[in-house]
C-alpha positions, -999 to +999 in steps of 0.1 A: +000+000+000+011+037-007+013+065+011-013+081-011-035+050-009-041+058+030-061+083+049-059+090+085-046+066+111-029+051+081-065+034+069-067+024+031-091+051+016-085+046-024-104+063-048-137+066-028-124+099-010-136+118-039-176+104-036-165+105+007-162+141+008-189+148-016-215+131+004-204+142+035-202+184+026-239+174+011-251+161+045-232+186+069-244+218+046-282+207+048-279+200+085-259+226+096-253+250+074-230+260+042-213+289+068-217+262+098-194+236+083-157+235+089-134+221+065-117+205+099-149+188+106-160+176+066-125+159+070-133+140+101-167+129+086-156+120+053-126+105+067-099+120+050-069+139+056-065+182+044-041+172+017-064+147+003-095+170+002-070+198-015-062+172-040-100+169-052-112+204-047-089+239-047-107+249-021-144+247+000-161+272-028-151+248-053-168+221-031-195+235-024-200+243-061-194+208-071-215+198-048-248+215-065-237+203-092-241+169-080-273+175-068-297+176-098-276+175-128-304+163-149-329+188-135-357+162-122-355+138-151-377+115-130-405+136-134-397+156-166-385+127-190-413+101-178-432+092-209-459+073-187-473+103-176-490+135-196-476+167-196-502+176-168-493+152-148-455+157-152-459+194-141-481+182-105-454+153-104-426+183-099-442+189-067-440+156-052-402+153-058-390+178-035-355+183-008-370+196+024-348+226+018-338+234-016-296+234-014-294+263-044-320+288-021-299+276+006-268+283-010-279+316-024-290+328+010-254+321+026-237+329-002-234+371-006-214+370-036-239+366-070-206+359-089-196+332-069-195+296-087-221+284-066-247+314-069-238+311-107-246+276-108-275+278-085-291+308-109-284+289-138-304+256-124-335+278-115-333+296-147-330+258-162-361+243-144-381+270-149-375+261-183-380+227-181-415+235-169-420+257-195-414+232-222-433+206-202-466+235-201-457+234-238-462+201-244-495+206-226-509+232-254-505+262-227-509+296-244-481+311-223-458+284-210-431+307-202-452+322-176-465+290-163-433+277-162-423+310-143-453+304-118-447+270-108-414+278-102-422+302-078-442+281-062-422+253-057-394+278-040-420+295-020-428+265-007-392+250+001-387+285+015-418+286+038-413+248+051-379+259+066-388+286+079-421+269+094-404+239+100-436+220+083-449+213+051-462+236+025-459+213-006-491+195-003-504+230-003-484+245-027-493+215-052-534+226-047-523+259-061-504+244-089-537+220-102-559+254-103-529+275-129-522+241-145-558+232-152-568+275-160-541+273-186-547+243-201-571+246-232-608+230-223-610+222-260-592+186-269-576+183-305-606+170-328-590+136-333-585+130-294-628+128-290-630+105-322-645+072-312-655+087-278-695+075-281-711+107-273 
């Protein structure tokens, strides 16, 4: 065994420590805080040594960066690429697939700097699922899926926003509100082929 092979107390660590320090900054800066966690401590808990950590990451912004990153690279695709469900139901799904505390509002809120790779990458996932919902409005037959899109959104980060602060949960109602816009924006009249065959 090598040198670089072990961790602290001389303990094999290989090439997990990478996937060890990424899961562990992910649990520490939803329980405690992105301000509240100490590289010190993310060491101890992910079991590695300073040196090791500075080999993955240049420094905790790049972490935490990386670490959003992580989080939803795909933005939802188990509710937005789901082909068993319509476009309806893919937009009410959005609110069943939640965090307790979104980790971009939370990273945003400690975060002061907007140019700071986190807050850029946190701006540019909300931009992206807004648009995601858009498309998904689109699909649909929405007149303006840009502004449902838009108002989902904000619905869905009201509600992470409000359940923290509450400490309960404001899905379920958030999700009531969304089925009244979704169904308002949704044309009542169904493509002439979809009623063929219907038996009136």
């Amino acid at each position: 065994m090598t040198e670089l092979e072990k961790g602290p107390r001389g303990l094999r660590r290989g090439r997990g420590a990478r996937e060890r320090i990424l899961g562990a900054s992910q649990r520490l800066f939803r329980d405690q805080g992105i301000g509240g966690t100490g590289m010190d401590q993310l060491c101890a808990v992910a079991e590695v040594s300073k040196r090791t950590l500075y080999q993955h990451f240049t420094g905790k912004d790049d972490l935490i960066a990386e670490c959003l990153r992580r989080f939803d690279p795909d933005i939802l695709p188990e509710v937005f690429d789901r082909t068993d469900l319509t476009p309806r139901e893919r937009l009410l799904a959005a609110f069943d697939a939640h965090a307790p505390l979104c980790p971009y509002i939370a990273a945003a809120v400690e975060i002061p700097d907007p140019d700071h790779p986190a807050r850029v990458y946190a701006r540019d996932y909300k931009k992206g699922f807004a648009a995601r919902l858009a498309e998904t409005a689109r699909e649909a037959g929405v007149a303006d899926p840009e502004q449902l899109g838009e108002q989902l959104a904000l619905l869905l980060d009201g509600a992470s926003a409000r359940s923290r602060v509450l400490n309960t949960d404001a899905f379920a109602t958030a999700a009531a509100i969304a089925a009244v816009l979704v169904d308002n924006a949704i044309p009542t009249t169904a493509p002439a082929s979809a009623g063929a065959g219907a038996g009136e």
